[in-house]
matplotlib code that plots the C-alpha trace (Angstrom):
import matplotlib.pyplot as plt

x = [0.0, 1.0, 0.7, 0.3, 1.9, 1.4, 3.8, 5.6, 8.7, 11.4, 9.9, 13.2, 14.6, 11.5, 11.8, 15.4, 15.5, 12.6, 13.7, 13.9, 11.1, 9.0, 10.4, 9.1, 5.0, 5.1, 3.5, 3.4, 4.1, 0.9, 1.3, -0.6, 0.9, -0.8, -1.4, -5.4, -6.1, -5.7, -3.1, -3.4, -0.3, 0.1, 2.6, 4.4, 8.1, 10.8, 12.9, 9.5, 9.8, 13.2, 13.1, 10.1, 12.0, 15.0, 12.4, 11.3, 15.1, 16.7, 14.4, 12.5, 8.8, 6.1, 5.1, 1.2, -0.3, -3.8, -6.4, -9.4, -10.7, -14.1, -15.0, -14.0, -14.7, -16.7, -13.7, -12.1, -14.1, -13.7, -10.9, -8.6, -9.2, -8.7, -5.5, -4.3, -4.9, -3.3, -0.3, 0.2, -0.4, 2.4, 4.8, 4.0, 3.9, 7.2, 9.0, 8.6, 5.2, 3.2, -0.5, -3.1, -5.9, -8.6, -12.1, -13.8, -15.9, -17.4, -13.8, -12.6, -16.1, -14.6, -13.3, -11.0, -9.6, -9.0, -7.1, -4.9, -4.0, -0.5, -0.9, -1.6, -3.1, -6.3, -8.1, -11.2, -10.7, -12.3, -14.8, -16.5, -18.0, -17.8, -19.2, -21.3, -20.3, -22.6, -20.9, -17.6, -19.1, -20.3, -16.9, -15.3, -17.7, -18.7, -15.1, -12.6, -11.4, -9.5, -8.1, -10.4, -10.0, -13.5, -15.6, -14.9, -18.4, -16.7, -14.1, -17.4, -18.9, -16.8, -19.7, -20.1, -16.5, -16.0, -19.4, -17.2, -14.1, -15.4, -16.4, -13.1, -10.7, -10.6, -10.4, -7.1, -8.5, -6.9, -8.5, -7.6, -9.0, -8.0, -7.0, -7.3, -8.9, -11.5, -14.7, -18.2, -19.8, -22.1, -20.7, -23.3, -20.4, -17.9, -19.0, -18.3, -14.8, -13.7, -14.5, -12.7, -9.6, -9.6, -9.9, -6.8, -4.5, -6.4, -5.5, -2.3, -1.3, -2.1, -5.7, -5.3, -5.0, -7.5, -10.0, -8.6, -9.3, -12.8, -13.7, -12.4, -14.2, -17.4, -17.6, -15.9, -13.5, -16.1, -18.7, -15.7, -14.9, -18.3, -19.2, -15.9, -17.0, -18.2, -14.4, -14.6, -17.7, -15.8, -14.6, -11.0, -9.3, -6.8, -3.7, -4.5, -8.0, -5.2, -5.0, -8.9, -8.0, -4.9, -6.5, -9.2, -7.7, -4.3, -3.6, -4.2, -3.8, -2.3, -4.1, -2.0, -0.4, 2.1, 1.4, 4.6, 7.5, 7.4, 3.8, 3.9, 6.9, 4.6, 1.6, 3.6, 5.4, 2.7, 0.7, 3.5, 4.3, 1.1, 2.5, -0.4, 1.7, 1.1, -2.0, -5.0, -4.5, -2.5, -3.4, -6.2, -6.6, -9.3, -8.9, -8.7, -10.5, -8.1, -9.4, -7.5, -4.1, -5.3, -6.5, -3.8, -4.4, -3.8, -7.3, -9.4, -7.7, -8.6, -12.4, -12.3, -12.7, -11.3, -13.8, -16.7, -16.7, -15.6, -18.6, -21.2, -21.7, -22.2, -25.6, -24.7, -28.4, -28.9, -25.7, -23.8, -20.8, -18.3, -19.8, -19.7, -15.9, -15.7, -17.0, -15.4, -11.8, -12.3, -13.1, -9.6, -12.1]
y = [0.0, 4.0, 6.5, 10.3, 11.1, 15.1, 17.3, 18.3, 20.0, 17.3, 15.0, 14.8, 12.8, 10.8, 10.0, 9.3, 7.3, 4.8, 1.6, 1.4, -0.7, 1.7, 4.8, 3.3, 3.4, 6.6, 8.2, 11.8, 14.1, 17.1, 20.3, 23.9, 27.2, 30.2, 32.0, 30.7, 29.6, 26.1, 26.2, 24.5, 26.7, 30.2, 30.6, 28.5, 29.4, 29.4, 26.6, 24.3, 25.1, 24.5, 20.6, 20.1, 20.5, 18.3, 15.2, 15.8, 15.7, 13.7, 10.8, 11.0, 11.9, 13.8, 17.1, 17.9, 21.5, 20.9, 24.0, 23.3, 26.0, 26.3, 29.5, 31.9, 35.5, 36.6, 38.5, 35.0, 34.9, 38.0, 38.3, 39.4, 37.1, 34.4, 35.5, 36.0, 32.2, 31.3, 33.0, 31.2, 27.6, 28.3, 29.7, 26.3, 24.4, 25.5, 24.9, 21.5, 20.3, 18.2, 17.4, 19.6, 18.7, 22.3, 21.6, 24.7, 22.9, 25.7, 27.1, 24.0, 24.6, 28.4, 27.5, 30.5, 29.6, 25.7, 26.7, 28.8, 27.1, 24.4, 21.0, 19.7, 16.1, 17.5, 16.1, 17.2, 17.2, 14.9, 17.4, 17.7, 14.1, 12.2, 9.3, 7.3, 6.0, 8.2, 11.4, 9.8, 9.3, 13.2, 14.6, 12.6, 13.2, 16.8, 18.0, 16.0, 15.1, 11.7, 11.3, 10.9, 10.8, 9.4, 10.5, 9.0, 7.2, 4.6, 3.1, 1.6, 0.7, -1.8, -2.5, 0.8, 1.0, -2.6, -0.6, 2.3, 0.2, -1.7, 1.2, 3.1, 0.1, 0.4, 4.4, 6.1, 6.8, 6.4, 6.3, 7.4, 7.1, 8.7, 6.5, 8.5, 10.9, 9.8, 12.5, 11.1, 10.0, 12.1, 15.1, 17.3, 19.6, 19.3, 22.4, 24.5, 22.8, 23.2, 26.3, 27.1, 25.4, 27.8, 31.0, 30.2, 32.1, 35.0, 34.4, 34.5, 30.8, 31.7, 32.6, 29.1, 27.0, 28.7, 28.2, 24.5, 23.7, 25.5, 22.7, 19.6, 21.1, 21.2, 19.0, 16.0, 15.7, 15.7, 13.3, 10.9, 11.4, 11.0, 7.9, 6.4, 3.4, 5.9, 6.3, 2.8, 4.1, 6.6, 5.2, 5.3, 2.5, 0.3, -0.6, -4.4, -3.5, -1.8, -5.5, -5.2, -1.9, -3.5, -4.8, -1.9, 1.1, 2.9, 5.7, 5.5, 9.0, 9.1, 12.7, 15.2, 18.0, 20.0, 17.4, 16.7, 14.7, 11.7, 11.8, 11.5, 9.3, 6.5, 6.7, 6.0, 3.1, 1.8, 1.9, 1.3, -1.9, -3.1, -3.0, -4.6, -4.4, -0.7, 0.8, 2.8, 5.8, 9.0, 7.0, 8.8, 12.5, 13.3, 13.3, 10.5, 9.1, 7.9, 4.6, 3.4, 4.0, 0.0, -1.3, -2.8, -2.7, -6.8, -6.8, -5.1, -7.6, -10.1, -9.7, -8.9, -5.0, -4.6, -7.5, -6.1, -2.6, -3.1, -2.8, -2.5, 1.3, 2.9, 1.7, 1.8, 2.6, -1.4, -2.7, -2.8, -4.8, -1.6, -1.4, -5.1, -4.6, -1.7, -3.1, -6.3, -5.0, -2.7, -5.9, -7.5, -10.2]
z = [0.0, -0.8, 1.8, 1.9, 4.7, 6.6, 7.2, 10.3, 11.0, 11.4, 8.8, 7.2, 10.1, 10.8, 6.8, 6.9, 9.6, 7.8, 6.3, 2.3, 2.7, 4.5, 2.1, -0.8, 0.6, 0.6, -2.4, -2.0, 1.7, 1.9, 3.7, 3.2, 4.3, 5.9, 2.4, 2.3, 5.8, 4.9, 8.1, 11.0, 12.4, 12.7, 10.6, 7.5, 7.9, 4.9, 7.0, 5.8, 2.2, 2.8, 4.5, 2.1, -0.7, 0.6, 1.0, -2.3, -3.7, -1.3, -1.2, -4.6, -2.7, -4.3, -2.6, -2.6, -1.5, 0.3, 0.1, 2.1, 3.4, 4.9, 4.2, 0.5, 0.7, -2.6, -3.7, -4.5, -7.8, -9.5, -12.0, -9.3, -6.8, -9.4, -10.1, -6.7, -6.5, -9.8, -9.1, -5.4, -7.4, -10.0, -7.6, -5.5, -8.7, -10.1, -6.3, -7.5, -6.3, -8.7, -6.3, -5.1, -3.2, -3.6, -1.9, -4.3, -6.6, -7.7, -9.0, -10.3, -12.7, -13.9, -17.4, -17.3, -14.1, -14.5, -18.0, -16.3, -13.3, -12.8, -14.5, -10.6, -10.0, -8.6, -6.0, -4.4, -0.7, 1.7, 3.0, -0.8, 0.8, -2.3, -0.5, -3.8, -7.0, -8.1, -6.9, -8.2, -12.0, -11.8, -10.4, -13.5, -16.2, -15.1, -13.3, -15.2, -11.8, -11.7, -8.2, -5.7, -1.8, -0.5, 2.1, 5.6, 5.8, 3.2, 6.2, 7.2, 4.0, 2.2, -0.5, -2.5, -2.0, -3.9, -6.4, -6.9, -7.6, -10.2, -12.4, -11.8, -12.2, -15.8, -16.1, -15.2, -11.9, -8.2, -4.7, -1.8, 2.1, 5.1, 7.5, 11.1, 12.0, 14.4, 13.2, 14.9, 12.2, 10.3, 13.1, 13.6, 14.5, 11.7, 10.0, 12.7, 13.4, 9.8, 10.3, 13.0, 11.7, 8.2, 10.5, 12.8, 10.7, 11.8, 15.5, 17.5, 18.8, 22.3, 20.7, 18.9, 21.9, 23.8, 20.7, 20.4, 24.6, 24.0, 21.1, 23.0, 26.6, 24.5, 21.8, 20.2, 23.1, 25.8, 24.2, 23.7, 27.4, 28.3, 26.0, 25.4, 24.0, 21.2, 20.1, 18.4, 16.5, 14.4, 11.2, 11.5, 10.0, 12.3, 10.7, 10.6, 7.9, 5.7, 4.1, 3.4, 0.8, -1.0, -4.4, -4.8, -2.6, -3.9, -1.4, 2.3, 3.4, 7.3, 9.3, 11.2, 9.7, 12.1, 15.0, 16.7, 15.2, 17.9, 17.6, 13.8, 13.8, 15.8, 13.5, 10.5, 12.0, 13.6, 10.1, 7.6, 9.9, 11.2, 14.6, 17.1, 20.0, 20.5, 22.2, 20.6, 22.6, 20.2, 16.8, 16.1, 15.6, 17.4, 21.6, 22.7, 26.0, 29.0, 28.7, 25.3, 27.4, 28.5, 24.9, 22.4, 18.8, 19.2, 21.6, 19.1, 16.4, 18.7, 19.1, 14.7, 15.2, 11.7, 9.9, 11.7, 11.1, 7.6, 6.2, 9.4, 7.7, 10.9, 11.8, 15.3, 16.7, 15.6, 16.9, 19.9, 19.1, 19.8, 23.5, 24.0, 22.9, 25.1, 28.1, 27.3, 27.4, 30.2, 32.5, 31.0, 29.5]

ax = plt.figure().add_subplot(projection="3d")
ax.plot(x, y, z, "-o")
ax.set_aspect("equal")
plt.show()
């Protein structure tokens, strides 16, 4: 399997000290910048640019430039705005970087601008939810788009993912999922966190962390603190159900752009090696309850988390098997 891997500062070293093996999965290395609040950092220094584009020559990795903001002001598509925008992606584009992911629809649809822009790989981002075959065929037919990164729902439903396989296998057309991030499904309060995240460039760090304590004290944090169990609901996918996705998935894209080195560092080894020994808690992106400190990867392997939520498409008001689990592991059953 291929991996899109985030950036972080010290990625060099976490890259360099990977096995051959291990460099060779990854397909491309994302980051954005502070120039259209796609940002999860205050600021995008020149020392990034700078280790970005030693990965990209040292080791032979693809660099890919992730817009996704939430919110565009109007100005964005007048004639100005436009070029504003093109002139950001060729100065990208000619520092050597060959993928964008750009979640405007709507702009991708402006003949003028998609003419003008890079030659980019362009794929929609996650949050366009292109979660059907149906949406696929449009975005192809109607968008010329070609690479896809699906919506999150499809971790947990492995039949229109085998439905939208079998009409894309014979089209120059790749897939991608993303393998942690831990969302509730169908989040009732994702809007509002995405667009929270595309305004931080407007707010000094201290501002940041204040912002990001007030979202964990009062939502997804604190209903996975408060119904732990839940945290199994979310349709992350655990490094051993990587297997299921070989034959029909190409990409697996790995969350957590400017997270910390060691942090990162243990995702990607954990993933890239389907390590069981290691626990659940810090895989995911989202908080994560105190509880999986006590649960292995190995326990939820052991009691077929990865088989069972394949393709149980979140219906989880007619099952109970992650509570069972839960409960189970939290008695050391």
């Amino acid at each position: 399997m291929k991996y899109s891997i985030p950036y972080t500062p010290g990625l060099y070293d976490i890259i360099q000290r990977m096995t051959d093996e291990n460099k060779l999965k990854i397909n491309d290395v994302y980051f954005s910048d502070n120039q259209l609040s796609s940002n999860r950092k205050f600021s995008f220094d020149t020392d990034y640019w700078i280790e970005l584009k030693r990965i990209k020559n040292d080791f032979n990795i693809k660099l890919h430039y992730v817009i996704n903001s939430s919110v565009y002001d109007n100005a964005s598509y007048f004639q100005e705005g436009q070029h504003k925008l093109i002139s950001i992606l060729w100065n990208i584009y000619n520092d050597g970087c060959t993928y964008l992911t750009y979640n405007n629809s709507f702009m991708l649809r402006i003949p003028e601008f998609r003419q003008k822009i890079p030659p980019f790989k362009i794929k929609p981002s996650i949050n366009n939810k292109i979660m059907t075959l149906e949406n696929v065929e449009f975005y192809y037919t109607n968008m010329n788009i070609k690479d896809f990164i699906l919506d999150r729902s499809l971790n947990r439903n492995y039949d229109e993912l085998k439905r939208i396989y079998e009409w894309t296998k014979d089209k120059d057309i790749s897939l991608s999922l993303l393998a942690n991030e831990g969302c509730i499904p169908n989040c009732i309060w994702k809007q509002h966190c995405d667009n929270l995240i595309s305004q931080f460039s407007k707010n000094t760090e201290d501002d940041q962390k204040h912002l990001v304590k007030i979202h964990t004290d009062t939502l997804c944090g604190r209903h996975y603190t408060e119904q732990p169990a839940d945290y199994l609901k979310s349709p992350w996918i655990p490094p051993n159900a990587i297997q299921y996705y070989e034959d029909i998935i190409d990409v697996i894209k790995i969350g957590g752009r400017m997270i910390a080195p060691n942090v990162l560092e243990r995702m990607l080894d954990v993933y890239f090696n389907n390590r069981h020994d290691d626990f659940v808690y810090g895989l995911i992106l989202t908080s994560s309850p105190q509880e999986y400190k006590q649960i292995y990867l190995a326990e939820l392997e052991d009691n077929n988390y990865s088989g069972k939520t394949l393709n149980c498409k979140n219906k989880c008001s007619e099952c109970n098997f992650c509570d069972l689990v839960f409960n189970k592991l939290m008695k050391g059953e």
